[in-house]
Each structure stands twice: as structure tokens, then as C-alpha cells.
Backbone as a ProteinNet text record, in pm:
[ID]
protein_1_A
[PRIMARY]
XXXXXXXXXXXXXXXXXXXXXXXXXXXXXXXXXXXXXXXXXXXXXXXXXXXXXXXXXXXXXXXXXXXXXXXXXXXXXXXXXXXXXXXXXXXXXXXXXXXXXX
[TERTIARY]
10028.5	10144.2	10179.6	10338.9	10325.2	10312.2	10336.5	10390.4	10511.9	10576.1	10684.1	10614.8	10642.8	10617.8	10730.8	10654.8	10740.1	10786.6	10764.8	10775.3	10820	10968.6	11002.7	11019.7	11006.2	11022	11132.3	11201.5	11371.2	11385	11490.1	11538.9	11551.9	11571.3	11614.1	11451.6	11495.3	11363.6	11388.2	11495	11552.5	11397.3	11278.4	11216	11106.7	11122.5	11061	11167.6	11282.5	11338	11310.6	11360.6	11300.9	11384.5	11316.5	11350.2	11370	11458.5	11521.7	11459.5	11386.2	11262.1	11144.2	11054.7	10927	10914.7	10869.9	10880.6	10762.2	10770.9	10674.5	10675.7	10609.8	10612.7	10679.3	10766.9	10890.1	11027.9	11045.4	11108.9	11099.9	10984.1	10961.1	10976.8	10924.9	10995.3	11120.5	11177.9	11353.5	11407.2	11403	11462.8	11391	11240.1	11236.6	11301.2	11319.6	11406	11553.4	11586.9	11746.9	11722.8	11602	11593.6	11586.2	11551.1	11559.8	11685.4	11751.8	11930.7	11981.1	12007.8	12068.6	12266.8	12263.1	12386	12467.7	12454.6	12635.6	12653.3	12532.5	12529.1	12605.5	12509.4	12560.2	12664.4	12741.9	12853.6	12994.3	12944.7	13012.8	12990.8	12947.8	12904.5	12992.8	13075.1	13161.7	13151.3	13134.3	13098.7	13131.3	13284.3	13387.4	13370.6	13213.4	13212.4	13143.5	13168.6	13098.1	12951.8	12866.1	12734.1	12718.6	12778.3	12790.2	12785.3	12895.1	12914	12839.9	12738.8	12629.1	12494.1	12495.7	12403.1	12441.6	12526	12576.8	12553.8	12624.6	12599.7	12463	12435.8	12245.5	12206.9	12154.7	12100.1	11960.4	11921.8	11804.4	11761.2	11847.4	11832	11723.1	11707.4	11613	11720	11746.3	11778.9	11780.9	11695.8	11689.8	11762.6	11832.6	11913	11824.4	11709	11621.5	11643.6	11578.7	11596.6	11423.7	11460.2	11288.5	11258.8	11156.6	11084.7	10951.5	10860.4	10686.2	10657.3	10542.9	10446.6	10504.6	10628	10640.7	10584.9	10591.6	10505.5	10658	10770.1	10866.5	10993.3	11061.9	11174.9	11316.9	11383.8	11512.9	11636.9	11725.1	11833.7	11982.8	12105.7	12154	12232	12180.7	12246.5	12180.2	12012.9	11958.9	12003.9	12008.4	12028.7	12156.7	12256.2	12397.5	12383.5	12278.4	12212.6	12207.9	12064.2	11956.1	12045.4	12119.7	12208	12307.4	12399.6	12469.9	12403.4	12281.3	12211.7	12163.9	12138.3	12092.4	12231	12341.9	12452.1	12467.8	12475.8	12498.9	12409.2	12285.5	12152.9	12224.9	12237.4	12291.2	12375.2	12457.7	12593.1	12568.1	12482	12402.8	12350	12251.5	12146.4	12243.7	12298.8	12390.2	12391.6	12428.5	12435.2	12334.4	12182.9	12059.6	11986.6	12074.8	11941.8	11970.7	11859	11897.9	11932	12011.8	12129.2	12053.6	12080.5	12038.6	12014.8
8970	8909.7	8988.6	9043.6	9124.5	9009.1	9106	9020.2	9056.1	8990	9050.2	9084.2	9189	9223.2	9180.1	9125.3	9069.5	9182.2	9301.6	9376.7	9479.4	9549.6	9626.7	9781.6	9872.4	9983.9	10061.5	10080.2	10117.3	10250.7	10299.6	10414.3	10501.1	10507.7	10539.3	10591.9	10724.9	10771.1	10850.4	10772	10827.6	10818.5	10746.6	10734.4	10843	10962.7	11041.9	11178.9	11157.7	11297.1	11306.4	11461.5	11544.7	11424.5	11414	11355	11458.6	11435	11535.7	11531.8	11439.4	11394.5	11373	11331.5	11343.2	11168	11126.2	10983	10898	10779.5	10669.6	10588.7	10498.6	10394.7	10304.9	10280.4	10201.7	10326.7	10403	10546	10500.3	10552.2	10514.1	10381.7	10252.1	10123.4	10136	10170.5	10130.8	10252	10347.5	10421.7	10324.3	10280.2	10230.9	10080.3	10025.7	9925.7	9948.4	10048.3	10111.7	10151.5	10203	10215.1	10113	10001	9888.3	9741.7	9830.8	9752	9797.3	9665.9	9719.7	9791.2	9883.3	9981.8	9895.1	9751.8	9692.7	9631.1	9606.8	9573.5	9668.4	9800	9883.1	9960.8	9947.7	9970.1	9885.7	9759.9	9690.3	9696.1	9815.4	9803.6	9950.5	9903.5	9943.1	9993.1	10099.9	10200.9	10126.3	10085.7	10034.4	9887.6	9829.9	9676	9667.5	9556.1	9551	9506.9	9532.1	9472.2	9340.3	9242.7	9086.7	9139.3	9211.6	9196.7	9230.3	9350.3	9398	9310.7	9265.3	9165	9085.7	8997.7	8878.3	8955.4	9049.8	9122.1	9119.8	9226.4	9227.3	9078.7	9030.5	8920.8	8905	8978.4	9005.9	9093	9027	9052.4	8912.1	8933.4	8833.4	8788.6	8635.6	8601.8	8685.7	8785.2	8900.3	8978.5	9008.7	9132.5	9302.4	9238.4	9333.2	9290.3	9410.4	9419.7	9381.7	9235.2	9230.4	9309.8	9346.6	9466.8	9444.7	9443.2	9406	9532.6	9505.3	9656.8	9737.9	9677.9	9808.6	9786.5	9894.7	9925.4	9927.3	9883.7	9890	9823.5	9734.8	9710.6	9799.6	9764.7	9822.7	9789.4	9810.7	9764	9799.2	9781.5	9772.8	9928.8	10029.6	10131.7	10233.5	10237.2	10284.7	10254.9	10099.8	10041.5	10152.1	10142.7	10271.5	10372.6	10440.6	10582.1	10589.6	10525.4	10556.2	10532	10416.4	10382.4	10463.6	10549.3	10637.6	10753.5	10792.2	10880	10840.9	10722.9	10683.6	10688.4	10629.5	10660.4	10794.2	10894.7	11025.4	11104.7	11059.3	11078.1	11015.6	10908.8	10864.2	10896	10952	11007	11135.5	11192.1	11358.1	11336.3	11222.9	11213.3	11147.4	11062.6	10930.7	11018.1	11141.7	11189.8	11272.6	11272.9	11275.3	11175.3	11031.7	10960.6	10899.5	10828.3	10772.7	10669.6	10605.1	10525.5	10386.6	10293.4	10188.9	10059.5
12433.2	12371.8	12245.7	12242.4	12142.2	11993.3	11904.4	11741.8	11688.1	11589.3	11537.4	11389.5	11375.5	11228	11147.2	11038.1	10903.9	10839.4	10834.9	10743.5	10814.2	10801.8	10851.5	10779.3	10772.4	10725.5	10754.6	10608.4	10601.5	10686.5	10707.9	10786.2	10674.5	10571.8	10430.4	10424.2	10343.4	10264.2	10107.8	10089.6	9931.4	9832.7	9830.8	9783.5	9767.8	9851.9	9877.6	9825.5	9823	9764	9626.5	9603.9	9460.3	9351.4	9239.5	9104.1	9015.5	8940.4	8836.4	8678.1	8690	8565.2	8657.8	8556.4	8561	8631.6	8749.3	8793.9	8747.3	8726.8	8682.8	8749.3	8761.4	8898.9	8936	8815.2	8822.2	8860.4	8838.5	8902.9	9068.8	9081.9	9259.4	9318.9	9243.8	9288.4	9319.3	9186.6	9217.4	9329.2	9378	9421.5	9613.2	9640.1	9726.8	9777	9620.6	9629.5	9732.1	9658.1	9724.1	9846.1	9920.8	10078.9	10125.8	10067.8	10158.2	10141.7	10084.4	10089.1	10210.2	10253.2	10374.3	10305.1	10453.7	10403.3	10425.1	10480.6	10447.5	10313.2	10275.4	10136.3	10023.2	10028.7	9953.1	9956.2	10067.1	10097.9	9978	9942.8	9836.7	9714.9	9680.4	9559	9513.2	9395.8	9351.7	9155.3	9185.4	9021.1	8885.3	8935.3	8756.2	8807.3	8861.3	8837	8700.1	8600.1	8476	8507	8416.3	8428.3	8488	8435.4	8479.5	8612.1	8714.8	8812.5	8897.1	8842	8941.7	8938.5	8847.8	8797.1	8889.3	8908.9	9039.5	9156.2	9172.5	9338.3	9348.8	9281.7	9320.9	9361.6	9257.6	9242.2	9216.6	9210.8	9187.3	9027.1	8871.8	8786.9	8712.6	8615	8531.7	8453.9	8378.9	8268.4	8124.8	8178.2	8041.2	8025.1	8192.4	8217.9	8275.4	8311.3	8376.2	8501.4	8612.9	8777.3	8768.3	8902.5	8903.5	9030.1	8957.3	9030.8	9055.5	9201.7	9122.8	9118.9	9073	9030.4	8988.2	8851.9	8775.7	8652.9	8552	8467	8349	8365.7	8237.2	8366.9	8231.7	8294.9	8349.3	8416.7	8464	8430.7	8322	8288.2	8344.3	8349.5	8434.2	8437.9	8326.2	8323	8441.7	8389.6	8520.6	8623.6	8678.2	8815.7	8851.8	8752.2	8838.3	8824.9	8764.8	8759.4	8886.2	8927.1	9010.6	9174.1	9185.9	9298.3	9311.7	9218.4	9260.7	9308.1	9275	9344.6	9512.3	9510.2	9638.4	9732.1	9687.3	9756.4	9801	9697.8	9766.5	9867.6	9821.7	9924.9	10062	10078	10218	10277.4	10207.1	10247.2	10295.7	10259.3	10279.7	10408.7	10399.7	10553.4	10644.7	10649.7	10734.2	10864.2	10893.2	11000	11080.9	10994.3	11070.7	11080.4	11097.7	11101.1	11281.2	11290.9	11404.2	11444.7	11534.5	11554.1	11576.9	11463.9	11449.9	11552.2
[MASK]
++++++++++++++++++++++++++++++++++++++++++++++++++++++++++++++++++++++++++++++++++++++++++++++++++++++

């Protein structure tokens, strides 16, 4: 009898391309965070939204205005979050046509 695994592993491997700084473990969280948004998600996510707004989209900010993240070692505020996601966007946009068909 098979099982279903709870835990699926993204198609996305942005978490594994080159970093342009030196990475820390919250570096590598958030960028694996972003492999595992699904692409219709991130498909709505729009550059000139204000903080408030990515903060609501996500949803996954703290009352502090940090991205919860486990096992990181420093918080994520919302400037990184459009750093690090416009990079992941263009990463996808690069691979989208070697990956395989969902």
C-alpha cells in the first residue's frame, strides 16, 4: 500500500544558485522559502506594492514586521524580502523553460 508524502519537494532550486554575498542561514532559508511558493502565487506579486501590501500578500510576516522564518539565525525585513524575491523571479524566468512539465 503506497503512502502519500506530506512533504513535497519544490521543482525550484533557486536555493542552490550562486549568491552575490557571502550566505548565512537565514540567506539560504529565505531563498528556499521562495522555491516553495507556488508560481501562481508569485506570479501576483507586484514590485510598486507598499510594504503593508506584501506584508498582507505574504502573510507570513510577524507583528514586528519580520518574515517568519524557522531556523534562522536573524530576522527578514521587508526590504530583503523584495531583494531576495526579485532575484528568485528572474531565476525562474531563466529556468521556466528547463523544467519539467508539472
Amino acid at each position: 500500500m503506497a503512502t502519500d508524502t506530506i512533504f513535497k519537494q519544490p521543482v525550484w532550486n533557486f536555493e542552490q544558485e550562486p549568491f552575490d554575498v557571502d550566505p548565512d542561514e537565514t540567506a539560504v532559508n529565505l531563498r528556499a522559502y521562495f522555491d516553495r511558493m507556488a508560481e501562481e502565487k508569485l506570479q501576483q506579486y507586484r514590485p510598486d506594492w507598499t510594504d503593508e501590501q506584501i506584508v498582507a500578500w505574504d502573510g507570513n510576516f510577524t507583528d514586528e514586521g519580520s518574515l517568519l522564518l524557522a531556523c534562522s539565525e536573524r530576522d527578514v525585513d521587508v526590504e530583503e524580502y523584495r531583494r531576495v524575491i526579485a532575484q528568485n523571479i528572474g531565476y525562474r524566468n531563466r529556468v521556466r523553460a528547463t523544467m519539467p512539465p508539472a
